[in-house]
N, C-alpha and C positions, 0 to 999 in steps of 0.2 A: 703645553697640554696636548698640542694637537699632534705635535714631534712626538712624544711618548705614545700616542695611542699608533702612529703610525710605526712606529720602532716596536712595538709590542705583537702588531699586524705581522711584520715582516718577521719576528722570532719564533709567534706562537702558530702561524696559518701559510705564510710563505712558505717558509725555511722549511716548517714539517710536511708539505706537498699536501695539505686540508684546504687548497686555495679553490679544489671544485667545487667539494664538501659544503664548504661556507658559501659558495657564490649557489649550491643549490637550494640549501637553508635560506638564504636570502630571497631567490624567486619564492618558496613554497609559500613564506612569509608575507610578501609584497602580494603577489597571485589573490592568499587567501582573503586577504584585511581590502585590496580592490574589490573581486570580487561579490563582496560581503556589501561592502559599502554602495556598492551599485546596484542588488537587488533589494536591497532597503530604500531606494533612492524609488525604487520601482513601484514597492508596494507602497511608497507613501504617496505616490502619483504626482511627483513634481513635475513642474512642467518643463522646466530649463532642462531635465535629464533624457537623456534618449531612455527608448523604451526596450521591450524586447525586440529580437533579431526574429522576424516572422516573415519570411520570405514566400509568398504565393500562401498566407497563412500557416504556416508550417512554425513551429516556436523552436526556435531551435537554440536545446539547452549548452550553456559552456562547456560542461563537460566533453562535447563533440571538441571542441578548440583545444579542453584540455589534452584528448587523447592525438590530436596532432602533435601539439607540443613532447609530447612524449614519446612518439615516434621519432621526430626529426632528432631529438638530443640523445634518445639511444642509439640511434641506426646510425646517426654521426659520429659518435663515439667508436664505435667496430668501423668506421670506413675510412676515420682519419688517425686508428691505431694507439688510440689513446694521447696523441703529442699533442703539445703546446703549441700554440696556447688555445687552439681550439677545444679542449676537455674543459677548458675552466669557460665556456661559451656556450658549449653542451649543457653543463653543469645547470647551469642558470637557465636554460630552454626548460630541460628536464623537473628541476622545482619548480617554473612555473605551470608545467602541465599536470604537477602530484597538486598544486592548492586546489585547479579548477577541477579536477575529476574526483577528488576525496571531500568536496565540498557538498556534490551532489553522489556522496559514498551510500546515505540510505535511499535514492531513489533507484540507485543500481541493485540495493539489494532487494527492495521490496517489488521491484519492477512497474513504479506506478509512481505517481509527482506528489508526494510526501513531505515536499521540500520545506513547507510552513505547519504542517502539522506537528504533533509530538514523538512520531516513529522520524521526521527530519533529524532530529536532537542526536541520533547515532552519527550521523556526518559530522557535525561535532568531536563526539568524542571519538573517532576514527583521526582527525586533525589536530586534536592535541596529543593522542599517543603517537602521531607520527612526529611532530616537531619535540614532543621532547626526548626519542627515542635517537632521531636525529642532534640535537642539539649535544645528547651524552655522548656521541661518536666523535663529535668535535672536541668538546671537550675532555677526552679519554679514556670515557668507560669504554669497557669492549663488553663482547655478548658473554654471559656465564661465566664473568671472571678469569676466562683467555685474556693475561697477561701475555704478546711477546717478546721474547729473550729473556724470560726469567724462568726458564726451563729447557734443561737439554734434549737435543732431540731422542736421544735413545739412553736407556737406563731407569733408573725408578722416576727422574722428571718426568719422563713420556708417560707414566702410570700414573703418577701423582697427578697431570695435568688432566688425564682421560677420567679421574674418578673426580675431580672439581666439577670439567662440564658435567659427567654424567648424573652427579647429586643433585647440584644447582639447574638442571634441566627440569629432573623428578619433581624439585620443589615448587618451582613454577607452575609444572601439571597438574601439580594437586591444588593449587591456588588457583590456579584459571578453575579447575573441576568444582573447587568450590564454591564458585560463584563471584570471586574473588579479581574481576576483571583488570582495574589498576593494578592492582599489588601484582596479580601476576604477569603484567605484561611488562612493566616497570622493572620487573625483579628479574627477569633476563637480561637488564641491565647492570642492576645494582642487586648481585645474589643474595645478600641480606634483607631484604625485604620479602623476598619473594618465600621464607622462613616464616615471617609474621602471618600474611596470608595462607600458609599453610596450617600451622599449629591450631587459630584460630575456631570458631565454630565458622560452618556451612552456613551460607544465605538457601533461607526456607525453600525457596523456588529451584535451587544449585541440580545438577545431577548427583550431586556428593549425599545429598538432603534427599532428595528421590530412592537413591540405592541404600542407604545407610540407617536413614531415621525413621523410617516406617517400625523398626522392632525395638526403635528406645525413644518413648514418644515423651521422657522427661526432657531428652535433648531436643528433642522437637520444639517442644515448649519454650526452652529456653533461647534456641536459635530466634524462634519468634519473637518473642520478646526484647532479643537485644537488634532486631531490623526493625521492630518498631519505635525504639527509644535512640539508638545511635544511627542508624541508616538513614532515618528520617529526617533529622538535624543536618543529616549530613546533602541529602538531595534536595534541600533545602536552600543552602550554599553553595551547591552548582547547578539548580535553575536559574539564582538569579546571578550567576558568571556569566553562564552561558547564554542568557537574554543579555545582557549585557555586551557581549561577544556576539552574536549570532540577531539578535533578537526575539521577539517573546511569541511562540507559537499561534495558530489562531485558535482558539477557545471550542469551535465546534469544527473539526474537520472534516474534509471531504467525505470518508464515510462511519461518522457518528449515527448514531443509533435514532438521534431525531432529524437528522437529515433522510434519513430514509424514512420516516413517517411522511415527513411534510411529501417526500415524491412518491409513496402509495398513496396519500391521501389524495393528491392530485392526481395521479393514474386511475384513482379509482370514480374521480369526476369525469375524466374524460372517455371512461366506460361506460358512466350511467348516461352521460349524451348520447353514444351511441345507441344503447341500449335502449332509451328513450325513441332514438330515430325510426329504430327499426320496428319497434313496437309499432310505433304510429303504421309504416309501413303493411307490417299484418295485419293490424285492423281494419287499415281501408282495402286489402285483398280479402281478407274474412267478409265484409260487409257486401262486397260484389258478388264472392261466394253466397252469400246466405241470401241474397237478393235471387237469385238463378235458383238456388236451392227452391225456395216460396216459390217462384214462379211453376219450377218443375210440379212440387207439389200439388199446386192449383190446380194444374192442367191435370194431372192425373184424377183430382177427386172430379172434375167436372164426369158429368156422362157422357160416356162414348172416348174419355177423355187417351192416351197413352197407358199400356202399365206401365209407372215409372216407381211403384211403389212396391217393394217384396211386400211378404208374408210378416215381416216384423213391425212393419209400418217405417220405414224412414226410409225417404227420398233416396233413389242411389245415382252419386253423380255423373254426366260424361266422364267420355274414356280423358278425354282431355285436360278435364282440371280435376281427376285423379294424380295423372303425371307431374298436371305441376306442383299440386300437392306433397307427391313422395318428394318431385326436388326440392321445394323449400325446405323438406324436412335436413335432407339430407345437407344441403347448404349452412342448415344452423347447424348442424353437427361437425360439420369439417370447423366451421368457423371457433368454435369451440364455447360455444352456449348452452344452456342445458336446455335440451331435449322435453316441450310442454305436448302434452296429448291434449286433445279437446275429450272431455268427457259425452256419453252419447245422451240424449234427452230422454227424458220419461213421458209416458203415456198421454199425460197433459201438456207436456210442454211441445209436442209434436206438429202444432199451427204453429209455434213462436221460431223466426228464424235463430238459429245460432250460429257462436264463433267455431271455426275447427281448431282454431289459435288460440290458445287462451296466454298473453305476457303476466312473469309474476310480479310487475312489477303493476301493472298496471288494473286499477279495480272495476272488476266484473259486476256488468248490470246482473240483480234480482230479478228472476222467473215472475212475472204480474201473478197471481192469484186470479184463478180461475171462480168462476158463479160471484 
């Protein structure tokens, strides 16, 4: 058994020069399936597992490792000219830096640590269309149906070959346009496929479905309908692959719609303390105010007393705690408060000290009733 697998190795990956190929396929595989298995290890907080790499606090993701990895086994490949047996050593650097950097493939693209949420799940399928896009390399398929040596370089092969890729290229484009992701990513492998995806209806959401179905809204209709009855079935069977494979996302992500309630709700406490504070604060400055205010007053109805009282009857204050007056004003303004005026007293209410401050948060004493 083991003589035949090893006889088969040497026929089918030796002998055909696929010995990098396979030993890249092999890192991309080992990379992804460790990888995996060690931030699962993480978030389930065992304790025998080492944790994350957070050096001076700093979290520093694989992907960094991966793109070493991938460095060293390209840049070695060009420096040691492709020979033996350093390409097939390259080889195996290189898949192991494609598992760790296409692992965290959606946090690259969304630019933010997604990694457990449900926009993570494109890392995913970014790893499975690389390994099975890779795995058909090895095993034969080539891209668009380029067969070589089954066509001559010059004459109608050369035409015949240039009007394959160019069909089977179109056909893919219209399958990816339609929304049509596998089938046409796939079908640059296997050009039949990439056919089925074409012919097919547009997914509702597709650009094909934006451009096309707004003037035939039966096909609209119907597009809907068959994403809600076969599409569904279908993401259905590759959530739970893929929780399987990956594991199962968290249920409320980083920025869910009630994660941000709960942190207005709390920003909006630690406003109203503030808020709260400062209040207190202008009331015991209004209160000092209004105290100098009555005094002033006092002094001027005595006889003989200061004028300290216009023509309208209300106290007018030093030049000093006018000043500081306009600054607090000004101070809640920058701070970005709303802006309260003290209303001016009436006729009666002219013994009675008042605030110049009035908080709206906070409830204003009743004017006593005069006689």
């Amino acid at each position: 058994m083991i003589n035949d697998l090893l006889d088969g190795y040497r026929e089918h990956i030796v002998d055909a020069h696929k010995q990098p190929l396979f030993l890249l396929l092999v890192g991309f595989v080992v990379s992804f399936v460790g990888i995996r298995f060690s931030v699962r290890m993480i978030r389930a907080q065992v304790r025998w597992w080492p944790g994350n790499i957070t050096p001076g606090g700093l979290h520093i993701h694989h992907m960094v490792f991966g793109l070493g990895f991938l460095l060293v086994g390209g840049i070695g490949v060009f420096a040691t000219n492709g020979g033996h047996p350093w390409i097939d050593w390259f080889g195996l650097c290189f898949g192991i830096g494609c598992g760790l950097v296409l692992d965290e493939f959606a946090l690259i693209l969304h630019l933010d640590d997604v990694y457990w949420s449900e926009q993570g799940r494109k890392s995913v399928d970014a790893v499975v269309l690389v390994l099975l896009g890779t795995a058909m390399l090895l095993t034969g398929y080539v891209p668009l149906g380029v067969v070589p040596g089954q066509s001559s370089p010059a004459g109608e092969g050369r035409w015949g070959l240039v009007a394959v890729i160019s069909v089977n290229a179109l056909v893919s484009v219209v399958a990816l346009v339609k929304g049509k992701l596998w089938t046409g990513l796939l079908g640059i492998m296997v050009p039949g496929l990439a056919w089925v995806g074409a012919v097919r209806l547009a997914r509702p959401g597709s650009p094909w479905a934006r451009w096309r179905y707004p003037s035939r809204p039966r096909r609209m209709q119907r597009a809907i309908r068959r994403e809600r009855r076969l599409h569904a079935r279908a993401d259905v069977a590759r959530t739970w692959l893929f929780d399987l494979i990956a594991g199962a996302p968290d249920k409320v992500p980083a920025h869910h719609t009630a994660t941000h309630r709960v942190a207005e709700r709390m920003a909006a406490r630690a406003t109203a303390h503030l808020d709260v504070q400062h209040a207190r604060a202008l009331a015991r400055r209004s209160a000092r105010l209004a105290d100098r205010r009555a005094a002033a007053l006092a002094a001027a109805r005595r006889p003989g007393g200061p004028a300290a009282v216009p023509p309208g009857g209300h106290p007018v204050a030093p030049e000093p705690e006018r000043q500081a007056l306009a600054h607090a004003r000004r101070r809640t303004v920058r701070a970005g408060r709303q802006r309260v005026y003290a209303a001016r007293p009436t006729a009666a209410e002219t013994a009675e000290p008042y605030a110049p401050y009035r908080h709206p948060r906070l409830p204003h004493p009743q004017p006593r009733r005069q006689g």
